[in-house]
FIGUGU-114912 format. One record per residue (C-alpha): residue number from 1; x negated, y, z. Coordinates in pm, 1 decimal. Example, Ala and Ser with C-alpha at 12.3 -4.5 7.8 and 13.67 -1.06 7.14 Angstrom:
# residues 2
+-----+----------+----------+----------+
!   n !       xx !       yy !       zz !
+-----+----------+----------+----------+
!   1 !  -1230.0 !   -450.0 !    780.0 !
!   2 !  -1367.0 !   -106.0 !    714.0 !
+-----+----------+----------+----------+
END
This chain:
# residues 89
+-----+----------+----------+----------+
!   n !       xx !       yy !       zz !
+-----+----------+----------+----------+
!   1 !  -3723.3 !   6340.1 !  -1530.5 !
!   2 !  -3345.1 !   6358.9 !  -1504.0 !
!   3 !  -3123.4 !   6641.1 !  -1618.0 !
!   4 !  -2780.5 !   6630.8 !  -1455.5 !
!   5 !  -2505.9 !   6804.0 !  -1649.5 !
!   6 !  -2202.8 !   6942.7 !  -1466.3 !
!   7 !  -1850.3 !   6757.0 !  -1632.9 !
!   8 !  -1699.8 !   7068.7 !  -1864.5 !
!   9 !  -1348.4 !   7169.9 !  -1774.7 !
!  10 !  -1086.2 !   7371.6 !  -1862.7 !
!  11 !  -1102.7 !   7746.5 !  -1649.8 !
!  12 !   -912.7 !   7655.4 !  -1332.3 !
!  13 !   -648.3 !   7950.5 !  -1400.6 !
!  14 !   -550.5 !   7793.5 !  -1674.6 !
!  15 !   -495.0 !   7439.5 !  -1503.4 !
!  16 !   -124.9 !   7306.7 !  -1543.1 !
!  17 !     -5.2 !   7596.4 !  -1740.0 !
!  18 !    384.5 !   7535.0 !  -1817.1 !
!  19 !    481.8 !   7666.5 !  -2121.8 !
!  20 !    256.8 !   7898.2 !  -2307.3 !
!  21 !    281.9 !   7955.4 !  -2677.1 !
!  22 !    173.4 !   7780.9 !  -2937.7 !
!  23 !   -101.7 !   8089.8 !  -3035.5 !
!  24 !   -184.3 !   8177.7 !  -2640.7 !
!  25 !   -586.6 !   8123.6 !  -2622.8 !
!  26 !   -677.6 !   7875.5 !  -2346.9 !
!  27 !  -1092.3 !   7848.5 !  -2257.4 !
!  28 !  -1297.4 !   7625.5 !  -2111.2 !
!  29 !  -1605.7 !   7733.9 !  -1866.5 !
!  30 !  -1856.8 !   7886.9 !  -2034.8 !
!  31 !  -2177.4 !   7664.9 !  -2088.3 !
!  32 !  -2431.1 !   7922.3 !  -2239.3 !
!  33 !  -2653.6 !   7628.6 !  -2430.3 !
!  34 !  -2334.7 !   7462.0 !  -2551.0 !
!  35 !  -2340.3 !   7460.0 !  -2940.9 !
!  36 !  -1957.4 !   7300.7 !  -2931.4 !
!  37 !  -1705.3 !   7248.7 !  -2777.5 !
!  38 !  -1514.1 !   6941.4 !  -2811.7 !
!  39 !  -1107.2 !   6967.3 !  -2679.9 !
!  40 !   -931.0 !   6641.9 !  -2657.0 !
!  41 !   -518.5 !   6672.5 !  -2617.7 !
!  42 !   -384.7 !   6375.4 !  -2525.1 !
!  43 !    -23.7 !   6208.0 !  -2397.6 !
!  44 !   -123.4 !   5871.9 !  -2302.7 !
!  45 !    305.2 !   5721.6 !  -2293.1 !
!  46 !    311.9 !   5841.1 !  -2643.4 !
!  47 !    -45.5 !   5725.1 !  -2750.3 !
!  48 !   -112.9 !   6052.8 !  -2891.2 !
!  49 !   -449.3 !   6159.1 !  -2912.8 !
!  50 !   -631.1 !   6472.3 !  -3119.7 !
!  51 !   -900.6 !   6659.3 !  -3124.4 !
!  52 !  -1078.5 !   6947.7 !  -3248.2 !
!  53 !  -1440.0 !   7065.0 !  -3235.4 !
!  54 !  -1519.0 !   7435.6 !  -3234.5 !
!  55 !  -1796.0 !   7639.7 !  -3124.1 !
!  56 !  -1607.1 !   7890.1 !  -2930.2 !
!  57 !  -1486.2 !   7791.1 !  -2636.9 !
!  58 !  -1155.3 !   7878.9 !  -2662.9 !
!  59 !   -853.9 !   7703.2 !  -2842.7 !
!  60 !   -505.2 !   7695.4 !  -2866.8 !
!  61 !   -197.8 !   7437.6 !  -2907.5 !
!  62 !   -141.1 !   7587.6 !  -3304.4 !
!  63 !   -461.2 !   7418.2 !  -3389.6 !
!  64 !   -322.2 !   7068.9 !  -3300.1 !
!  65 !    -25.3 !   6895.3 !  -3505.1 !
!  66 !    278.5 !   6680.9 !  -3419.8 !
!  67 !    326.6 !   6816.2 !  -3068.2 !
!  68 !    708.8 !   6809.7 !  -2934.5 !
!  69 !    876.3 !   7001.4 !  -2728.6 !
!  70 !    939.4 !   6939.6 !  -2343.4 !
!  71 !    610.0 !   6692.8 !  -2334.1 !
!  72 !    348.7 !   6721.3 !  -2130.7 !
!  73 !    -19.8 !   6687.7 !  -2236.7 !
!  74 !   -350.4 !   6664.3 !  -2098.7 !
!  75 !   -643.6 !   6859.7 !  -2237.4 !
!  76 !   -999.2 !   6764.9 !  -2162.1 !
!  77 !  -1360.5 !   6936.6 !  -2263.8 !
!  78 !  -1693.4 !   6795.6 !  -2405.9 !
!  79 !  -1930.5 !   7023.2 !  -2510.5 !
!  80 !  -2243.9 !   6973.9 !  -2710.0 !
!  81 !  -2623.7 !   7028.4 !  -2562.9 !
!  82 !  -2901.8 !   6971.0 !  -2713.4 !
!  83 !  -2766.1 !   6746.2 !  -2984.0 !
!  84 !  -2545.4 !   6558.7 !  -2793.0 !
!  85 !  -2182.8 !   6567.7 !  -2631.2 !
!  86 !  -2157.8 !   6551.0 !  -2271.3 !
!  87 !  -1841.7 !   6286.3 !  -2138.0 !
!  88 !  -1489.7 !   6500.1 !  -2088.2 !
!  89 !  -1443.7 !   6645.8 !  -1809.5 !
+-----+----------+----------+----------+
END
């Protein structure tokens, strides 16, 4: 039998967010049998890519290093069930 697992993702209110601080708790949907949750930060022209694991489902920009100023970057969500990471969504 097949188990299909919705892609995680970032709460929608806090989609394209311009600006917020550096401490300012973003969260992704809450998956009540996730054990982790995986957040990937990426800027793809400046092939920087970073991650951290946690198992809340919240993080924010602090926890990642060598960001700059005036950049944009793209966060995407993996969390962990049953063992295993689901693909980011």
């Amino acid at each position: 039998f097949t188990t299909i697992v919705p892609a995680p993702k970032i709460q929608l209110s806090q989609c394209e967010l311009v600006g917020p601080s550096l401490s300012e708790l973003m969260y992704a949907d809450n998956y009540p049998n996730a054990t982790h949750y995986r957040f990937k930060l990426e800027n793809v022209q400046l092939g920087y890519v970073q991650y951290i694991t946690r198992t809340q489902r919240s993080y924010s920009l602090n926890m990642f290093t060598g960001l700059q100023s005036n950049t944009t970057y793209t966060v995407r969500v993996s969390v962990k069930l049953d063992g295993v990471f689901t693909p980011y969504g």
